[in-house]
C-alpha positions in Angstrom: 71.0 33.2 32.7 68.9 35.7 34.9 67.9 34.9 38.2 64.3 34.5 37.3 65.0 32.0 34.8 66.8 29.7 36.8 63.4 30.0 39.3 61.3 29.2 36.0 63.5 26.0 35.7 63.9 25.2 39.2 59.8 25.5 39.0 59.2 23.5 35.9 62.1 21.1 36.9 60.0 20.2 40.2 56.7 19.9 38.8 58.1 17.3 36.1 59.7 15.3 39.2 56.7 15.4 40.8 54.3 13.9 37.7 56.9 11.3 37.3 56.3 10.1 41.2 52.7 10.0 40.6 52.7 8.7 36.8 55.2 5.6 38.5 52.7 5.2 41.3 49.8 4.9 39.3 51.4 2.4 36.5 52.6 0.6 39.7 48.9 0.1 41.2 47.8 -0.6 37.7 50.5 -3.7 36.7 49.6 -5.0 40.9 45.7 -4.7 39.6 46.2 -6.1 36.5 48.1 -9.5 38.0 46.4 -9.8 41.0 44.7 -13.5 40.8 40.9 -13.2 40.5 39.1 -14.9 43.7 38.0 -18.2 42.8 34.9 -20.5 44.0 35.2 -23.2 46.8 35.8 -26.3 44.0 33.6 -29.7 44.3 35.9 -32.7 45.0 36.2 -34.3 41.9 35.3 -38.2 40.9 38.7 -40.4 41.3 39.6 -42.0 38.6 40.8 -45.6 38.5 41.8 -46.4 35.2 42.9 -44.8 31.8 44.7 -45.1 28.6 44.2 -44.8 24.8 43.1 -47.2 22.4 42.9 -45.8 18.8 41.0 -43.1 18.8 39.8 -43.1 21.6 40.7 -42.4 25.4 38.9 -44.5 27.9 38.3 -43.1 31.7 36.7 -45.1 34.8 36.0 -43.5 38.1 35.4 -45.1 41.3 31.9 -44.1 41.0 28.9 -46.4 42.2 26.0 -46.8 40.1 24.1 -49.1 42.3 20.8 -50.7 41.0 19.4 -48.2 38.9 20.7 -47.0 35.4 23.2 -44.0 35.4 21.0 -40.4 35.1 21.1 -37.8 32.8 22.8 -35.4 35.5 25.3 -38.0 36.4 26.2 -38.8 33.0 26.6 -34.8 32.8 28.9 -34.8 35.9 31.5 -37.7 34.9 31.6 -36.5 31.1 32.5 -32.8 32.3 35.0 -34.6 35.0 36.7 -36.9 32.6 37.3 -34.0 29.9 38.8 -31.9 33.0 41.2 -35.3 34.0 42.3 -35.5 30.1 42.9 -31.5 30.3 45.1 -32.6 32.6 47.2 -35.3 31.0 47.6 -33.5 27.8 48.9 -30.9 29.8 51.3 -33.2 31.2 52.4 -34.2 27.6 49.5 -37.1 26.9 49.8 -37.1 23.1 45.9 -36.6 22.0 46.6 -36.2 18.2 44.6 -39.0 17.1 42.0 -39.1 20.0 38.5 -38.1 18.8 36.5 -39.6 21.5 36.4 -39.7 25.5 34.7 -42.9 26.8 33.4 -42.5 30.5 32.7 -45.9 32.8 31.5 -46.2 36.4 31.2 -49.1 38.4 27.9 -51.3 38.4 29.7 -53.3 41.7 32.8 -54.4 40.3 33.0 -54.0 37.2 33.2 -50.8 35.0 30.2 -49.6 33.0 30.4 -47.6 29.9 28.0 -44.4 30.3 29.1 -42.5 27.7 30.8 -41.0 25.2 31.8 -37.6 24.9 32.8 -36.5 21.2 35.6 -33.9 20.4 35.2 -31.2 17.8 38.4 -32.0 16.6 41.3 -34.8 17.1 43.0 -33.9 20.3 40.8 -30.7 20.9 39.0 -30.8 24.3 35.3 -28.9 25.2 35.5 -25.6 26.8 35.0 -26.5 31.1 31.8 -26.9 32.2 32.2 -24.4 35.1 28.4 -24.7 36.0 29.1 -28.6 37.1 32.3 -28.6 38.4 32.6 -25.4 40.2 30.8 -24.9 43.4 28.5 -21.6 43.3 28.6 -18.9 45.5 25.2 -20.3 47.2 26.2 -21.2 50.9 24.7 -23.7 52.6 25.2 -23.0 55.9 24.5 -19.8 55.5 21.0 -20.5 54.4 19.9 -22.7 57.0 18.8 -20.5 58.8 15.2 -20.7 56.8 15.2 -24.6 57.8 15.3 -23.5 61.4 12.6 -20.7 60.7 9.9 -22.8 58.9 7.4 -23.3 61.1 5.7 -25.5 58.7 8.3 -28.3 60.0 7.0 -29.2 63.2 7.5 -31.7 66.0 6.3 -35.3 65.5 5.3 -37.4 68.2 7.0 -40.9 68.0 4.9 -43.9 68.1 8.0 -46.5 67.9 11.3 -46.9 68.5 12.0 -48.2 64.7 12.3 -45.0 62.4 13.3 -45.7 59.1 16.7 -45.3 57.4 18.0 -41.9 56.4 18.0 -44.0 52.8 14.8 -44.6 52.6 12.5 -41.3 54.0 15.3 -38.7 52.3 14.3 -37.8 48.6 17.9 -36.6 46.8 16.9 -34.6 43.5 19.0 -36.2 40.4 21.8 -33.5 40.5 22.1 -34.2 44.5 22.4 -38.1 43.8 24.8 -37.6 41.3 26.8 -35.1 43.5 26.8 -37.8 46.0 27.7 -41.0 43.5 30.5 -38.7 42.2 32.4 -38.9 45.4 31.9 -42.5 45.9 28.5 -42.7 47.9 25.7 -45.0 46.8 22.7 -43.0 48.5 20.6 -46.1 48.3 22.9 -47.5 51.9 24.3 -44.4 53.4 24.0 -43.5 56.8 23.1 -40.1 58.3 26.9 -39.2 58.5 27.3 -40.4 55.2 24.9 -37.9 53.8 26.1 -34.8 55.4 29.2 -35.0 55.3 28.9 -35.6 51.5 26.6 -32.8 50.9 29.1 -30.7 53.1 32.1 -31.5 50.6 30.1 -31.6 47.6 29.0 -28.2 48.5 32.7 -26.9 48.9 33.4 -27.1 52.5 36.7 -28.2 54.0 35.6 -30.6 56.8 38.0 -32.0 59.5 37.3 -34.9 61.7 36.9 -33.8 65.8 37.1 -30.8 68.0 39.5 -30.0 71.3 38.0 -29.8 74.2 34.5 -30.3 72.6 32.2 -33.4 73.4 28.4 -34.5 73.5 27.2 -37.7 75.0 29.0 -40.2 76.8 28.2 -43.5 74.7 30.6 -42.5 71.8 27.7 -42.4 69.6 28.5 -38.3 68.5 30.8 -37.6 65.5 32.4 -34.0 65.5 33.6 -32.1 62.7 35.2 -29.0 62.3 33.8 -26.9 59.0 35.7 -24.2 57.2 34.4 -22.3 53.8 35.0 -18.3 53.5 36.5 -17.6 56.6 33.7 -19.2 59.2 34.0 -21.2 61.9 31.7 -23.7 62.0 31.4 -26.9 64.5 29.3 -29.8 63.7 27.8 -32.9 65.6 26.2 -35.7 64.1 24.4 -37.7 66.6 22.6 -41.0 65.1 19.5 -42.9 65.8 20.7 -46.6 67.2 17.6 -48.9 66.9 15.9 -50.2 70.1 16.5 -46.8 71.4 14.1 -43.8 72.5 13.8 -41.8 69.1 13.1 -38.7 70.4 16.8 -36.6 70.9 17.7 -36.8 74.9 17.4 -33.0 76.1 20.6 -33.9 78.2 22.0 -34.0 75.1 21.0 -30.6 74.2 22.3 -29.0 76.9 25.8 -30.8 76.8 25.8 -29.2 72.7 25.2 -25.8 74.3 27.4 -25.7 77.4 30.1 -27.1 74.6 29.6 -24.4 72.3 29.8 -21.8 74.9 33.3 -22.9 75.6 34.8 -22.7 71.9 32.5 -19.7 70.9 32.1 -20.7 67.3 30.4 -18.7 64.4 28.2 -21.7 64.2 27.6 -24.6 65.7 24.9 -27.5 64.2 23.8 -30.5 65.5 22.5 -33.5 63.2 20.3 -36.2 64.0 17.7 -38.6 62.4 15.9 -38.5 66.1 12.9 -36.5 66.4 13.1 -33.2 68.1 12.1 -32.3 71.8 10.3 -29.2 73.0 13.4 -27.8 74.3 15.2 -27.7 71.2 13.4 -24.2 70.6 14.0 -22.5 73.2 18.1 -23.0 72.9 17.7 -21.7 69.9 15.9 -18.5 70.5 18.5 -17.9 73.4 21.2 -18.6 71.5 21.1 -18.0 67.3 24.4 -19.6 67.0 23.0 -23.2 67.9 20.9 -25.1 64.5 19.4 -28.3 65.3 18.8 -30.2 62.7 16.4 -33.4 63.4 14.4 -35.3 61.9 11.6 -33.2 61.0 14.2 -31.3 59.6 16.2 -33.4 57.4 14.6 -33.1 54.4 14.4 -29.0 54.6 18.3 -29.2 55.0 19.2 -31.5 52.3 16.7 -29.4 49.5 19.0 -26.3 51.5 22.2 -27.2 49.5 20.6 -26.4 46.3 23.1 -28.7 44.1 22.1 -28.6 40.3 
């Protein structure tokens, strides 16, 4: 073998070497692409269930859901028949036998006792619907990231109280059906909640991990504030709900604005809201225009952020 051939095979040697790195490093990246777990939506809390078991052919699910006074709606009907399919997903993947099911019946609680509201039908014994992903899944939609445009509508403006009785949150809110149901699903009967009740079930109906109080943080000095920590796609977001008490001024004190502020100054979150069923003062506006972090959410506002959440 001539000198020249051994460089020809040195050459050709090297260059195969060198294809086999790359051809290793690119199957590599592809097999990490290929198993890398797709990003998933913030998911809705889902309806607790209280009781189940099979009876012939059929399986029989009640969730601590309230249905209150008025007949169970078309989207909450929607909501718990898409929920109990997902809870007997879930058994049979735990070993449920379903061979002979060919039904799923669905109850709520009219006070204490369950309610049938419907049935859901299987296309076949022991095969279960495809998930309803548009019902049980919370979209991409962000809330909090959209209120914003409450804040911004100047068609919301200050109202001058009259009185020191305002009404409930439960009777001058309007909840669309899918809202109400939203709300029932998690065990809230809109027709008594409170204002913390609401927003803090819109808040984990719409996918946000919320934590009761904040270090270092605190508004008011009559214990009436509630704080909350909020986390969904990385932000930071603090939260005060500050309730009207009857027989007191309903018009939000501006000391209280400025204890919010000096508050949020200190912690430095992404966002920080404050929520209250008192009417707004003057003030409010100019904290906000010198500092876009703070949203004040009052009464003139209420309704604006509740339509915000956009739950269907």
């Amino acid at each position: 073998m001539n000198i020249v051939t051994i460089i020809v095979f040195v050459v050709v040697a090297i260059a195969i070497a060198a294809l086999l790195v790359v051809a290793t490093k690119s199957f590599g990246q592809t097999a990490r692409q290929s198993v890398a777990p797709a990003p998933t939506l913030p998911q809705r809390p889902a309806p607790i269930v209280t009781d189940f078991h099979v009876q012939g052919d059929t399986a029989r699910a009640v969730f601590s859901v309230p249905l209150g006074d008025a007949p169970a709606g078309e989207h909450l009907s929607e909501l718990l028949s898409a929920s109990a399919i997902e809870y007997v997903r879930t058994r049979k993947a735990d070993g449920l036998p379903l061979d002979g099911v060919h039904h799923i019946e669905v109850s709520a609680m009219r006070g204490d006792d369950p309610e049938v509201v419907c049935t859901v039908d299987l296309p076949g014994a022991g095969e279960l619907p495809d998930p309803r992903l548009n019902v049980l899944v919370e979209l991409e939609h962000d809330p909090i990231a959209h209120v914003a445009s409450v804040v911004a509508d100047t068609t919301v403006s200050t109202s001058t109280p009259d009185s020191k009785t305002l009404d409930p949150v439960s009777e001058f809110i309007e909840l669309s059906g899918p809202t109400d149901a939203h709300l029932r699903s998690i065990g809230l009967d809109p027709s008594e909640m409170e204002l913390k009740d609401l927003v803090i079930g819109l808040l984990r109906v719409g996918g946000y991990e919320v934590t009761v109080g904040r270090s270092g943080f605190s508004v008011g000095s009559d214990d009436k504030a509630s704080i909350y920590g909020l986390q969904r796609g990385g932000q930071n977001t603090v939260l005060v709900i500050y309730p009207h008490v009857v027989g007191t001024y309903p018009e939000l004190d501006e000391k209280i604005l400025s204890e919010f502020a000096v508050g949020v100054a200190q912690i430095n979150p992404d966002v920080a809201i404050l929520v209250t069923d008192k009417y707004s003062p003057y003030a409010m506006y100019e904290r906000e225009k010198r500092d876009k972090r703070l949203v004040f959410i009052t009464r003139e506002r209420l309704q604006a952020f509740v339509d915000s959440f956009g739950i269907s």
